[in-house]
mmCIF entry with sequence, helices, sheets and N, C-alpha, C, O atoms, coordinates in Angstrom:
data_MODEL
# 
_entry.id   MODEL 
# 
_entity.id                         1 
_entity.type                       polymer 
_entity.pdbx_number_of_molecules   1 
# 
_entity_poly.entity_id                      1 
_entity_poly.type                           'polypeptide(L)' 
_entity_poly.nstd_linkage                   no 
_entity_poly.nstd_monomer                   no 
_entity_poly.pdbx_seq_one_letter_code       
;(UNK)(UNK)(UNK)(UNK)(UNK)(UNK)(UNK)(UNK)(UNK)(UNK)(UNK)(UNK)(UNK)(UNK)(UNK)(UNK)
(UNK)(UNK)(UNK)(UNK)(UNK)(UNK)(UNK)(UNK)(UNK)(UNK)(UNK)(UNK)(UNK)(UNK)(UNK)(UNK)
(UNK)(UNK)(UNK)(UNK)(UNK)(UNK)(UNK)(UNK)(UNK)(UNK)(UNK)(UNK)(UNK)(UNK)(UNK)(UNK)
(UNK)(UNK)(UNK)(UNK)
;
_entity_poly.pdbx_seq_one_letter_code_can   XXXXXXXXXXXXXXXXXXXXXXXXXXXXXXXXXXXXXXXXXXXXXXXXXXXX 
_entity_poly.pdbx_strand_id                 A 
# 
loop_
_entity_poly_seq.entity_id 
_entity_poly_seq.num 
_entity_poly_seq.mon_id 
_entity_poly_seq.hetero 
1 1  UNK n 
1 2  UNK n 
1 3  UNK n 
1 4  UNK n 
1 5  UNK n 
1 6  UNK n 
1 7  UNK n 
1 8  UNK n 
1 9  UNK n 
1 10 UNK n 
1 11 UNK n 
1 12 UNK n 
1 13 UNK n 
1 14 UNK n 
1 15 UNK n 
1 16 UNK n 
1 17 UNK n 
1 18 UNK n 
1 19 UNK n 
1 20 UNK n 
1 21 UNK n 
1 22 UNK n 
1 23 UNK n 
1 24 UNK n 
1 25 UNK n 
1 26 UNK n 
1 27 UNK n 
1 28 UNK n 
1 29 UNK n 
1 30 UNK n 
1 31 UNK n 
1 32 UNK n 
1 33 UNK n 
1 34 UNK n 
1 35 UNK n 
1 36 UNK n 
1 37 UNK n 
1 38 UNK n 
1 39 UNK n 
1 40 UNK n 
1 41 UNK n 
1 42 UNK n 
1 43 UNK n 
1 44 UNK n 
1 45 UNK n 
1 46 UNK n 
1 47 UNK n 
1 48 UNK n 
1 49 UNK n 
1 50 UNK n 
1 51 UNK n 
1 52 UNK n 
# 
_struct_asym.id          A 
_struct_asym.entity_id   1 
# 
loop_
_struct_conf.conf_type_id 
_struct_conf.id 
_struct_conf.pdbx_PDB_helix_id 
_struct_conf.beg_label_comp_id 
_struct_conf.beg_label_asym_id 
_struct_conf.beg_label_seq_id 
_struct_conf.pdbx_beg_PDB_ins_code 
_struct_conf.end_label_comp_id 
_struct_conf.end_label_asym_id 
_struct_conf.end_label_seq_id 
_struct_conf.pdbx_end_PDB_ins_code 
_struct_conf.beg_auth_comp_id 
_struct_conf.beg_auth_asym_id 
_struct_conf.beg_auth_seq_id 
_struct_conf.end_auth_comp_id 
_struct_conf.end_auth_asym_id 
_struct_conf.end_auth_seq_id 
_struct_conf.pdbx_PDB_helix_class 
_struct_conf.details 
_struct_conf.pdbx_PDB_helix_length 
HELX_P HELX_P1 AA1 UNK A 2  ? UNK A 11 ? UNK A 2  UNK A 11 1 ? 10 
HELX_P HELX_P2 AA2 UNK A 14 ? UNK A 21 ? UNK A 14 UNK A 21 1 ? 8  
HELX_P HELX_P3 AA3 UNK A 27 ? UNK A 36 ? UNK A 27 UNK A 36 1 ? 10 
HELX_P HELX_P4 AA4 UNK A 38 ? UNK A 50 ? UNK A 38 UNK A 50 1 ? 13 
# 
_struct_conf_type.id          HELX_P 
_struct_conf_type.criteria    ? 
_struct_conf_type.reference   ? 
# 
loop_
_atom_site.group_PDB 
_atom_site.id 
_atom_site.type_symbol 
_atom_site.label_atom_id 
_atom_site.label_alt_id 
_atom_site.label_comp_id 
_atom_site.label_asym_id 
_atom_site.label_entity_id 
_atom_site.label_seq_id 
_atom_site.pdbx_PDB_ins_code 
_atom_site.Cartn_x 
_atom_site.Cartn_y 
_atom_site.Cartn_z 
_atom_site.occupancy 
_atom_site.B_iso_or_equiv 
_atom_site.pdbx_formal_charge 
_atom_site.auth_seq_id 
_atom_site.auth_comp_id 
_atom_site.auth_asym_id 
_atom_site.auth_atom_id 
_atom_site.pdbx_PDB_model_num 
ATOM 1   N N  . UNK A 1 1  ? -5.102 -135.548 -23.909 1.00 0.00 ? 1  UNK A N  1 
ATOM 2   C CA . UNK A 1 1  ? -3.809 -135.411 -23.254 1.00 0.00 ? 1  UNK A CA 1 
ATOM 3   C C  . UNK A 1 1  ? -3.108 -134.129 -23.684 1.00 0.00 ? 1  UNK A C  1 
ATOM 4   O O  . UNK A 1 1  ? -2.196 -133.702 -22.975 1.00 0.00 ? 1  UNK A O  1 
ATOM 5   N N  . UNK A 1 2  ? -3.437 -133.531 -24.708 1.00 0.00 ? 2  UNK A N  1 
ATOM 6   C CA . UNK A 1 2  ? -2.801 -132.450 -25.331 1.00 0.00 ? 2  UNK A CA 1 
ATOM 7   C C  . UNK A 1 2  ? -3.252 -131.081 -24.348 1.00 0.00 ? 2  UNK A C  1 
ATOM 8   O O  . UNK A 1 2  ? -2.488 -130.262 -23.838 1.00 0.00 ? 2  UNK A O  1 
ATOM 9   N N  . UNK A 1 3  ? -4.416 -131.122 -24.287 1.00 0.00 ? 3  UNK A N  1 
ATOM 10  C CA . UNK A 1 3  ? -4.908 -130.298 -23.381 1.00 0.00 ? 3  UNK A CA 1 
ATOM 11  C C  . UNK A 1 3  ? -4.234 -129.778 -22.092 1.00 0.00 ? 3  UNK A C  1 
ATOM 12  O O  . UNK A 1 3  ? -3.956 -128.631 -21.743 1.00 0.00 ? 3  UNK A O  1 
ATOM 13  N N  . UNK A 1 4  ? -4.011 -131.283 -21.338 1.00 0.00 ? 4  UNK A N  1 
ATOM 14  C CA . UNK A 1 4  ? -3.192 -130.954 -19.921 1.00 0.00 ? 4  UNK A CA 1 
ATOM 15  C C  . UNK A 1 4  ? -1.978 -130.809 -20.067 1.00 0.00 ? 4  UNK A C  1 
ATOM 16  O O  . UNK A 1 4  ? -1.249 -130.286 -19.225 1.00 0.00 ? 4  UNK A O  1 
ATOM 17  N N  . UNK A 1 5  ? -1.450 -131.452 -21.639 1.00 0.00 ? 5  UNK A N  1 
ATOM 18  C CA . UNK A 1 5  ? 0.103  -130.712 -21.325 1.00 0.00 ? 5  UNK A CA 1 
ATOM 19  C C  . UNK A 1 5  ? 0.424  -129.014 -22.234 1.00 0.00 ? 5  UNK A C  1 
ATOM 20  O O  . UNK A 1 5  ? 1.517  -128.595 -22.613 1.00 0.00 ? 5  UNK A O  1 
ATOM 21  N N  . UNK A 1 6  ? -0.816 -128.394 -22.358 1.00 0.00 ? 6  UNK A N  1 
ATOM 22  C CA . UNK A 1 6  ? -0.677 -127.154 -23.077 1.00 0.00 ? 6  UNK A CA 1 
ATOM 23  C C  . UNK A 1 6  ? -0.784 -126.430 -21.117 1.00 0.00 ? 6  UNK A C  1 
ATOM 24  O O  . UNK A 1 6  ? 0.064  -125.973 -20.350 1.00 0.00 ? 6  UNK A O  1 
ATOM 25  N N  . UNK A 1 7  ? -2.131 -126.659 -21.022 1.00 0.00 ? 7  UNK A N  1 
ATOM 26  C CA . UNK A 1 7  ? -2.015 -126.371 -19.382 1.00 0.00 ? 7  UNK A CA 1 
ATOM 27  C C  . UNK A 1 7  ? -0.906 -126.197 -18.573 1.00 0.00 ? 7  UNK A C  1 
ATOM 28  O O  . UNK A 1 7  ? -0.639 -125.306 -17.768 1.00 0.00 ? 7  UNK A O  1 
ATOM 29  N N  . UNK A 1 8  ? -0.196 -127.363 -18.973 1.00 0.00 ? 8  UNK A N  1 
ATOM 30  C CA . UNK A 1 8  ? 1.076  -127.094 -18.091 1.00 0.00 ? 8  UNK A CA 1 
ATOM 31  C C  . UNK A 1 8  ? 2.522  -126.133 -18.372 1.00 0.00 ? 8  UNK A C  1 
ATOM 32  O O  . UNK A 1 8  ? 3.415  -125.595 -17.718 1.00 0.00 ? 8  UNK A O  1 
ATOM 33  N N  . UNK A 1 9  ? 2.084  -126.319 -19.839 1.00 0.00 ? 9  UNK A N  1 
ATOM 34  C CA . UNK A 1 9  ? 2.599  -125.223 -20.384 1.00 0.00 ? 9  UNK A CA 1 
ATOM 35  C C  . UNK A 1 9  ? 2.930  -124.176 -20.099 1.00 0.00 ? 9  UNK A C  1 
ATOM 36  O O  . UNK A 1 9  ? 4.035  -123.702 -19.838 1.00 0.00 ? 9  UNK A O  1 
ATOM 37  N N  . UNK A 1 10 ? 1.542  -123.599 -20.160 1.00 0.00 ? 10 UNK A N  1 
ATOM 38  C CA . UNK A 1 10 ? 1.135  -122.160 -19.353 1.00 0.00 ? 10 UNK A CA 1 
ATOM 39  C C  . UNK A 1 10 ? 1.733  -122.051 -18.277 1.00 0.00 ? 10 UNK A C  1 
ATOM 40  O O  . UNK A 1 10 ? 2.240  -120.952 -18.056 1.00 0.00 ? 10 UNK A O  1 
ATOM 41  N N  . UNK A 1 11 ? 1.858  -122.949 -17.418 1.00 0.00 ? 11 UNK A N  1 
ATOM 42  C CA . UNK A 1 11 ? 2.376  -123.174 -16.109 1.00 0.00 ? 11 UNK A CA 1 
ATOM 43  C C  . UNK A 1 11 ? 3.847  -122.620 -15.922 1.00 0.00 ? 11 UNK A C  1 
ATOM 44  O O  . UNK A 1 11 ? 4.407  -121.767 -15.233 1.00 0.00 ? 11 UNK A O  1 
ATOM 45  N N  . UNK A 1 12 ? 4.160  -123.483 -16.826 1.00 0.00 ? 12 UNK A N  1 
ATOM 46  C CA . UNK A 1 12 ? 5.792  -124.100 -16.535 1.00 0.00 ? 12 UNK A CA 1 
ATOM 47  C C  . UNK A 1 12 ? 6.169  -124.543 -18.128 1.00 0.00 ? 12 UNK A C  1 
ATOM 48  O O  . UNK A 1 12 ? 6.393  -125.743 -18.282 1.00 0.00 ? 12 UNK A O  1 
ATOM 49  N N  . UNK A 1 13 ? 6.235  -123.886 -19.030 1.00 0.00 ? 13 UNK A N  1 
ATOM 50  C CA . UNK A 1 13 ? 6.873  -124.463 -20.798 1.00 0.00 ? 13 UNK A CA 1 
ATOM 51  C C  . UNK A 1 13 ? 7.482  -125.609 -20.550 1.00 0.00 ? 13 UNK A C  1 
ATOM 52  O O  . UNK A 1 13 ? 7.278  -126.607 -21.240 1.00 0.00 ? 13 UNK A O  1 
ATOM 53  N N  . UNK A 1 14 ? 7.921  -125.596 -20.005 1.00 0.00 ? 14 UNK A N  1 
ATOM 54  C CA . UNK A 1 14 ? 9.465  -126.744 -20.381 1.00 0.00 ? 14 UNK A CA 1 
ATOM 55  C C  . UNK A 1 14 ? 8.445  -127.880 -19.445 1.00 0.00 ? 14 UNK A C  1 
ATOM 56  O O  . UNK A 1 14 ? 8.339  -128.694 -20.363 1.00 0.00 ? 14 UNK A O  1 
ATOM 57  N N  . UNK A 1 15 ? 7.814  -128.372 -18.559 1.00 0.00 ? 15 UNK A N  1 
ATOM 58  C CA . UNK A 1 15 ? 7.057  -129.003 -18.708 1.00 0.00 ? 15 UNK A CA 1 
ATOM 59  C C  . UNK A 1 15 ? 5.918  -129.952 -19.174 1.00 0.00 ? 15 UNK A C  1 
ATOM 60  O O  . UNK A 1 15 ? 5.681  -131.100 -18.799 1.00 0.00 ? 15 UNK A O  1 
ATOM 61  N N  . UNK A 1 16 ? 5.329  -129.248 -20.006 1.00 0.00 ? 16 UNK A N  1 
ATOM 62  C CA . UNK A 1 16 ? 4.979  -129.441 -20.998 1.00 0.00 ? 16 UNK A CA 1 
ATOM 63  C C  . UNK A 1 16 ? 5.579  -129.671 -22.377 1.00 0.00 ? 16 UNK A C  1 
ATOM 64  O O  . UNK A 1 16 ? 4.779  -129.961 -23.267 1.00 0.00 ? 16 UNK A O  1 
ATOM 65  N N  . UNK A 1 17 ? 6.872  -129.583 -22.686 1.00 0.00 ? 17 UNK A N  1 
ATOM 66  C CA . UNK A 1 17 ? 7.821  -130.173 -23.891 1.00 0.00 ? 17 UNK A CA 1 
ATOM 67  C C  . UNK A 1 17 ? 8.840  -131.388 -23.382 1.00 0.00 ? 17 UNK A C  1 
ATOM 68  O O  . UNK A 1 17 ? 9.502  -132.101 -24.137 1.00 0.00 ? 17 UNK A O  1 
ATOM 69  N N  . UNK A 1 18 ? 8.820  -131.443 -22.259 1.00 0.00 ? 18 UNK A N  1 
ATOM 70  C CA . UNK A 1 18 ? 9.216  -132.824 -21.773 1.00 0.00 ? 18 UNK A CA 1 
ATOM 71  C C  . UNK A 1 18 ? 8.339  -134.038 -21.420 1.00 0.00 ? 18 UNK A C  1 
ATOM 72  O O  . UNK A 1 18 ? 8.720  -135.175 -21.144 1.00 0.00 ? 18 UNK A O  1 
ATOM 73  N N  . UNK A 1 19 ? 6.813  -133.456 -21.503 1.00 0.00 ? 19 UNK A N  1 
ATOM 74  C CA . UNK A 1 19 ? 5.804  -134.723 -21.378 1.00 0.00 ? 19 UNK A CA 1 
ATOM 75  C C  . UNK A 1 19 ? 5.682  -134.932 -23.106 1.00 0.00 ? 19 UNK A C  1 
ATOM 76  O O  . UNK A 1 19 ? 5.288  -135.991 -23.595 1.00 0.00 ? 19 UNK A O  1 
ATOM 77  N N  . UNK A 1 20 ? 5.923  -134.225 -23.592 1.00 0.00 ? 20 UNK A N  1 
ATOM 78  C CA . UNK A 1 20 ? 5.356  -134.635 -25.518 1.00 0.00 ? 20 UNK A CA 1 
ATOM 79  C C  . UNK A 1 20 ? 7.079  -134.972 -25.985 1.00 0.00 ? 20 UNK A C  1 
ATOM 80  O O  . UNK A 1 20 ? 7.088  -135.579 -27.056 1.00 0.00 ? 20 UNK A O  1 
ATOM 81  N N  . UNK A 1 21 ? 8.242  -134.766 -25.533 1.00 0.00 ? 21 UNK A N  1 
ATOM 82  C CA . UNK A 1 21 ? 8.730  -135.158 -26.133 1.00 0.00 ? 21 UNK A CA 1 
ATOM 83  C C  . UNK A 1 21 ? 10.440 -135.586 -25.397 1.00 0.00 ? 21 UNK A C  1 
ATOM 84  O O  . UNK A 1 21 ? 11.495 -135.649 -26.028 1.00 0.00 ? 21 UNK A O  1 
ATOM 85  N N  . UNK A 1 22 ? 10.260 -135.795 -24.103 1.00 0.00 ? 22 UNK A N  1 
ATOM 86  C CA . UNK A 1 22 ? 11.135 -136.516 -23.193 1.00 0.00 ? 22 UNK A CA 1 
ATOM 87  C C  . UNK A 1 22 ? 12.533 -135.206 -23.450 1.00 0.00 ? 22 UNK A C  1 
ATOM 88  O O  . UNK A 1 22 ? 12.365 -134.093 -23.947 1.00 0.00 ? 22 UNK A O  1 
ATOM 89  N N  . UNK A 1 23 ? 13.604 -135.679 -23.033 1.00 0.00 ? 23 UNK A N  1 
ATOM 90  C CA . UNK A 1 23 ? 14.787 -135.218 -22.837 1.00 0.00 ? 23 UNK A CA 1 
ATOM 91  C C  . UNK A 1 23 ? 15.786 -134.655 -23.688 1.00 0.00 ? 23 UNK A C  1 
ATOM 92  O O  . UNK A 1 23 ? 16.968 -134.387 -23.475 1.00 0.00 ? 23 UNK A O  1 
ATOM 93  N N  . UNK A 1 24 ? 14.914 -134.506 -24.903 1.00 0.00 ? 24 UNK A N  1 
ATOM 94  C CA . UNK A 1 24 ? 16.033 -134.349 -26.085 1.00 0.00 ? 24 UNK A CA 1 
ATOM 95  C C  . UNK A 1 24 ? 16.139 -132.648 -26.496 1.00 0.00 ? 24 UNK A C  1 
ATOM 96  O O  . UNK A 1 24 ? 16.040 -131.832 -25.579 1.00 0.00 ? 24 UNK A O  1 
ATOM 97  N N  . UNK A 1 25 ? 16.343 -132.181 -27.901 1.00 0.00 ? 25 UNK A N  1 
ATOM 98  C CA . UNK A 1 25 ? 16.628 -131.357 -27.795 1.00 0.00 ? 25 UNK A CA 1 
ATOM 99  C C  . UNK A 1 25 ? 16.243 -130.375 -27.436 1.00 0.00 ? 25 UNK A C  1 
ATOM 100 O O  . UNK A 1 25 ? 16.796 -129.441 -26.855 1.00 0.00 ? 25 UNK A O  1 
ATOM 101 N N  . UNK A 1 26 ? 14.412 -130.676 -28.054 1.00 0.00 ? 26 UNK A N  1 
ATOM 102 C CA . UNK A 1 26 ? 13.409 -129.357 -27.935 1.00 0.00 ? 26 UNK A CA 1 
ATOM 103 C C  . UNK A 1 26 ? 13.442 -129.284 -26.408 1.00 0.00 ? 26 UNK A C  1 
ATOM 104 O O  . UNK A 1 26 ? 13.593 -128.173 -25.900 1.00 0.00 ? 26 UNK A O  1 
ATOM 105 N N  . UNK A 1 27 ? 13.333 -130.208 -25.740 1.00 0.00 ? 27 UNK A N  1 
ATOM 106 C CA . UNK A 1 27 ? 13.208 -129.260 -23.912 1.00 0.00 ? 27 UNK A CA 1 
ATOM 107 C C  . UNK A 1 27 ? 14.340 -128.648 -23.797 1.00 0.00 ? 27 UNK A C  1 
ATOM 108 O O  . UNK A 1 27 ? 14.040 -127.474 -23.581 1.00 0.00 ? 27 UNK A O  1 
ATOM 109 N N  . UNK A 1 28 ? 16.098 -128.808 -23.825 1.00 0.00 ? 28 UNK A N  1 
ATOM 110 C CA . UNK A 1 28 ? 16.586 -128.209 -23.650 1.00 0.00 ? 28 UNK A CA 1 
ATOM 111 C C  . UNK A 1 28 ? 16.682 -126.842 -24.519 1.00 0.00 ? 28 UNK A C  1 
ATOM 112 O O  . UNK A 1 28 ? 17.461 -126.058 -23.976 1.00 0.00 ? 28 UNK A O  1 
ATOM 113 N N  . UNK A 1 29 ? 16.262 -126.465 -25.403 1.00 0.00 ? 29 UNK A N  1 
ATOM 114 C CA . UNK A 1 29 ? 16.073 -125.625 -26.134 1.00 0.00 ? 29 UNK A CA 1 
ATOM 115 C C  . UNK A 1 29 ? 14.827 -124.676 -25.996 1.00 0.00 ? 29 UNK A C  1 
ATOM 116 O O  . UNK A 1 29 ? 14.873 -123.553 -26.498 1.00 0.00 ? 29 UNK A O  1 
ATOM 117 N N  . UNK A 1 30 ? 13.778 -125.091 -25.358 1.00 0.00 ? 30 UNK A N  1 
ATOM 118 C CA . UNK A 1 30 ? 12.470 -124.646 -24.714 1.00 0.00 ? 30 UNK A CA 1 
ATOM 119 C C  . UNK A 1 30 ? 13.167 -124.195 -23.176 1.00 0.00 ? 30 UNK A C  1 
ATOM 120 O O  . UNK A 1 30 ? 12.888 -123.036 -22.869 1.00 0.00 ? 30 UNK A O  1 
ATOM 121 N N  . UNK A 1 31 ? 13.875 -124.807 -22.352 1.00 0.00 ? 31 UNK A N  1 
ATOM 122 C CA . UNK A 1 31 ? 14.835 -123.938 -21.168 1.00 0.00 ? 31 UNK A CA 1 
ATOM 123 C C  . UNK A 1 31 ? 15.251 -123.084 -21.478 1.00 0.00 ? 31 UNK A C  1 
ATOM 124 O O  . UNK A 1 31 ? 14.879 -122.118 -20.813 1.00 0.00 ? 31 UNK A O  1 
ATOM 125 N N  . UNK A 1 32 ? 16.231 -122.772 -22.587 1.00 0.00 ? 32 UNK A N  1 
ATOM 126 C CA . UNK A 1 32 ? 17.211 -121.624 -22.930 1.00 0.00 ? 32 UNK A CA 1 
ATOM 127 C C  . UNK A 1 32 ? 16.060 -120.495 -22.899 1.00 0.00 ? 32 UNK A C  1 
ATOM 128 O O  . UNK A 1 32 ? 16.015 -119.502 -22.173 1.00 0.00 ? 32 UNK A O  1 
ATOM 129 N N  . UNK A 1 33 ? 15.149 -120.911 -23.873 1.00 0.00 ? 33 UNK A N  1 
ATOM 130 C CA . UNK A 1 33 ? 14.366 -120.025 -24.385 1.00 0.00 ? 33 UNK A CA 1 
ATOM 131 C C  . UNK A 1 33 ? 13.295 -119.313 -23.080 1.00 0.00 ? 33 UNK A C  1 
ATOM 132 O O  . UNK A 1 33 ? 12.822 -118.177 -23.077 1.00 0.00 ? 33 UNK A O  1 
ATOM 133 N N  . UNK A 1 34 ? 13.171 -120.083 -22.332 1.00 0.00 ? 34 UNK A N  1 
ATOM 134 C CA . UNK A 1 34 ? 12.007 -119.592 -21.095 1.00 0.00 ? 34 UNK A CA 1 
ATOM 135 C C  . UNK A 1 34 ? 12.878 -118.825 -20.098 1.00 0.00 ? 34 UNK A C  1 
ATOM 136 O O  . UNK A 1 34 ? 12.505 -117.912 -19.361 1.00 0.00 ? 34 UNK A O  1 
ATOM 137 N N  . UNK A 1 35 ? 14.182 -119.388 -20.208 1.00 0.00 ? 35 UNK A N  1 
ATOM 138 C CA . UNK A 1 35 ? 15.743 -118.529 -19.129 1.00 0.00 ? 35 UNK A CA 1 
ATOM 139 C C  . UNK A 1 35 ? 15.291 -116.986 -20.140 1.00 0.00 ? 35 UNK A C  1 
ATOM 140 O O  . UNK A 1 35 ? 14.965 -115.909 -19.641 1.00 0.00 ? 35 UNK A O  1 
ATOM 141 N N  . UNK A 1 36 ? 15.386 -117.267 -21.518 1.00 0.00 ? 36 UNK A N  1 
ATOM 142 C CA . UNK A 1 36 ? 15.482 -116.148 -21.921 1.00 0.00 ? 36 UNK A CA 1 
ATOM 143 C C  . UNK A 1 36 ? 14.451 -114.803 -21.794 1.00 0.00 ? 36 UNK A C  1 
ATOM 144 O O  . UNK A 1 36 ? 14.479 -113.583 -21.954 1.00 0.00 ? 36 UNK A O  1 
ATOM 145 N N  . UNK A 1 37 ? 13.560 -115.844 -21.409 1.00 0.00 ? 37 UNK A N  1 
ATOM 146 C CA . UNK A 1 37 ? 11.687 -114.974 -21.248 1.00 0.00 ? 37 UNK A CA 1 
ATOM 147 C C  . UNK A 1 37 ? 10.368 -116.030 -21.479 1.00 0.00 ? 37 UNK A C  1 
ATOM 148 O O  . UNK A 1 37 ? 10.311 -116.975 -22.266 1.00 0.00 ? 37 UNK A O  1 
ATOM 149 N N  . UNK A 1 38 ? 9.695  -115.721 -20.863 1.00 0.00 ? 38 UNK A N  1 
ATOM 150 C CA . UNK A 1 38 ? 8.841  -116.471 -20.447 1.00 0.00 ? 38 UNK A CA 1 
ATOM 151 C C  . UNK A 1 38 ? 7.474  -116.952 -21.693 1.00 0.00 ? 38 UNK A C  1 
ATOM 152 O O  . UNK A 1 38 ? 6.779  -117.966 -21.750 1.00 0.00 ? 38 UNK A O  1 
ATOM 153 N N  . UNK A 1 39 ? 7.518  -115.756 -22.539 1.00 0.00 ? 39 UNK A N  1 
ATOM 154 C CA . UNK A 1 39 ? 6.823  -115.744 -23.542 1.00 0.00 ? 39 UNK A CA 1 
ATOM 155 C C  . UNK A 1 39 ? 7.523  -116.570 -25.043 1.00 0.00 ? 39 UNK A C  1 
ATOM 156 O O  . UNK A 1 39 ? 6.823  -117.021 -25.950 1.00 0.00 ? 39 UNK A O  1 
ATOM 157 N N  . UNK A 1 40 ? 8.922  -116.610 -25.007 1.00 0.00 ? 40 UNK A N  1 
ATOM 158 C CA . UNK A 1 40 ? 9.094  -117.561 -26.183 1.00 0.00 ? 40 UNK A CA 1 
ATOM 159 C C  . UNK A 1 40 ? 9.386  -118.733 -25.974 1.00 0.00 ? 40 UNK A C  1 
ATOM 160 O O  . UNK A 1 40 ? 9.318  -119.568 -26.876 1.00 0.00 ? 40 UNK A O  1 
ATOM 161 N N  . UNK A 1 41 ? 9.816  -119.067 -24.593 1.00 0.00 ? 41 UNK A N  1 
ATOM 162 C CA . UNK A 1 41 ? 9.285  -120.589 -24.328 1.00 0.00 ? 41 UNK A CA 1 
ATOM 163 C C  . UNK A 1 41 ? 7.930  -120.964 -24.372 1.00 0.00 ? 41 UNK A C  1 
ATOM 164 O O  . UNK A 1 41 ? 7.728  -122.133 -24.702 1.00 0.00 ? 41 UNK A O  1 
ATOM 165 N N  . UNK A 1 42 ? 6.759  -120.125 -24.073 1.00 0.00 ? 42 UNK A N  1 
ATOM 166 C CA . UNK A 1 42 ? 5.348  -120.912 -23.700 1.00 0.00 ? 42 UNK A CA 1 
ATOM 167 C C  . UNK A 1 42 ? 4.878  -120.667 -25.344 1.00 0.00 ? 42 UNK A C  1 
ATOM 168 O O  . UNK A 1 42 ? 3.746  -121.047 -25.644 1.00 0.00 ? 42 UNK A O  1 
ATOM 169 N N  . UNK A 1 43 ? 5.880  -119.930 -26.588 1.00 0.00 ? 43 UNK A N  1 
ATOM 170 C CA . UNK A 1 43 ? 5.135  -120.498 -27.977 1.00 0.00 ? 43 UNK A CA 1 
ATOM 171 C C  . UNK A 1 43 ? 5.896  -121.119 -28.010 1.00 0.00 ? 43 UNK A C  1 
ATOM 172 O O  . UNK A 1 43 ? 5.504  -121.832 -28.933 1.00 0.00 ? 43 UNK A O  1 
ATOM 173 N N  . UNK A 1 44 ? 7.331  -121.741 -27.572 1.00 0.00 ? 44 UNK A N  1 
ATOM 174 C CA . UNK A 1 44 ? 7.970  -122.912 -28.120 1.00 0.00 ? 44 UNK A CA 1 
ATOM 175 C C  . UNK A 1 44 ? 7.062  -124.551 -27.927 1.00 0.00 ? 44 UNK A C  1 
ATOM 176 O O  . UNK A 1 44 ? 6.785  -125.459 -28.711 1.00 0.00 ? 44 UNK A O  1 
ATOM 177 N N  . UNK A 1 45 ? 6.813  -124.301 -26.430 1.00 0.00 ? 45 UNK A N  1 
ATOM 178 C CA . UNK A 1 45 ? 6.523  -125.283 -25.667 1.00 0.00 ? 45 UNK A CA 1 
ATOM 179 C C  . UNK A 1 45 ? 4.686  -125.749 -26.706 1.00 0.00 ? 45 UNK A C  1 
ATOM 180 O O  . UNK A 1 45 ? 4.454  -126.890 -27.105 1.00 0.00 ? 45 UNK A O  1 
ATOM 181 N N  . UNK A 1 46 ? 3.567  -124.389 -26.933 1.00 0.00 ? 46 UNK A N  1 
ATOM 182 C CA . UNK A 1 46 ? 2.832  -124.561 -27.318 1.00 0.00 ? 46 UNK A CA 1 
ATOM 183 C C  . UNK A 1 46 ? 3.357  -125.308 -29.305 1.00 0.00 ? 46 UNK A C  1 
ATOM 184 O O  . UNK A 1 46 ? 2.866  -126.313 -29.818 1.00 0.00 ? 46 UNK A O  1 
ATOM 185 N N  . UNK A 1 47 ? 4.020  -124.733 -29.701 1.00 0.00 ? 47 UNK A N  1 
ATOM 186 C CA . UNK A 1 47 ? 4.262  -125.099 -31.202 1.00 0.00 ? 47 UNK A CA 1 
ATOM 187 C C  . UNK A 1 47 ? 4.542  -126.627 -31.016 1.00 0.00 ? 47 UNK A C  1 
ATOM 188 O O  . UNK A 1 47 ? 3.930  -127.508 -31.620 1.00 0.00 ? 47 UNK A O  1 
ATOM 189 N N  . UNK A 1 48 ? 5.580  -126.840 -30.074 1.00 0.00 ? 48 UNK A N  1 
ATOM 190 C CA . UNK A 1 48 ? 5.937  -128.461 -30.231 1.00 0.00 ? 48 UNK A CA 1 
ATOM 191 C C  . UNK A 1 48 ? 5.160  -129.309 -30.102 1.00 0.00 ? 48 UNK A C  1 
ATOM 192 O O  . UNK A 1 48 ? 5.431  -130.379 -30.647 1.00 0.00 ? 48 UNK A O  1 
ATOM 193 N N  . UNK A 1 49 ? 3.719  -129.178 -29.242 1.00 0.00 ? 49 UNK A N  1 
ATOM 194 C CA . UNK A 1 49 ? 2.870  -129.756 -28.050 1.00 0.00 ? 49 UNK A CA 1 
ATOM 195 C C  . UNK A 1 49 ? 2.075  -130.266 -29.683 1.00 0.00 ? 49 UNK A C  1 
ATOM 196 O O  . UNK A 1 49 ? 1.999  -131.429 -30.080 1.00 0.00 ? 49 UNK A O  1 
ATOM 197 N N  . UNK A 1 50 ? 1.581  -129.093 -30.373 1.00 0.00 ? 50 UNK A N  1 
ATOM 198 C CA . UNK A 1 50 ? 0.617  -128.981 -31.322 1.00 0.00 ? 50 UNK A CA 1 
ATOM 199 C C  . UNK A 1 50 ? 1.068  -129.484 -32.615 1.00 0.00 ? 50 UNK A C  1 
ATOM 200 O O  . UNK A 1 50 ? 0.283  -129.511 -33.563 1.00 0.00 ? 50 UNK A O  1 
ATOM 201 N N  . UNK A 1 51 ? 2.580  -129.986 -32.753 1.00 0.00 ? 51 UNK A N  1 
ATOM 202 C CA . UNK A 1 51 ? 3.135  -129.377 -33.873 1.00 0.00 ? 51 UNK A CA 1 
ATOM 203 C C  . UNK A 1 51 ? 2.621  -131.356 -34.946 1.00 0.00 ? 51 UNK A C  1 
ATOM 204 O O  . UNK A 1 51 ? 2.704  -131.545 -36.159 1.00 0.00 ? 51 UNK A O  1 
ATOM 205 N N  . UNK A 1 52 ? 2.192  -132.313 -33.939 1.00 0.00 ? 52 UNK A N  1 
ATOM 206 C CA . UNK A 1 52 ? 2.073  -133.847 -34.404 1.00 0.00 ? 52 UNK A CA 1 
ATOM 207 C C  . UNK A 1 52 ? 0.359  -133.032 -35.144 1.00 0.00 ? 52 UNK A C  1 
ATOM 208 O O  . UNK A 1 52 ? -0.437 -133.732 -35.769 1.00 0.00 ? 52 UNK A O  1 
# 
């Protein structure tokens, strides 16, 4: 499962940090960060995905 949500990652970050970890802070904080550029959301999104 980790797999398809790194995938989606790539895709779309904040996607992938709302399937590993629902609505709380890290997705909204993985948004700011992907608003901010696309590259420090998809290591946010990858660090959180990986981080269990």
């Amino acid at each position: 499962m980790d797999i398809l949500r790194i995938i989606l990652s790539v895709i779309i970050p904040p996607v992938g940090v709302f399937l590993q970890v629902g609505l709380g802070l890290q997705f909204w904080l993985n948004i700011l960060l992907t608003i901010f550029g696309y590259f420090p959301g998809l290591i946010h999104a990858i660090w959180v995905i990986t981080r269990d």
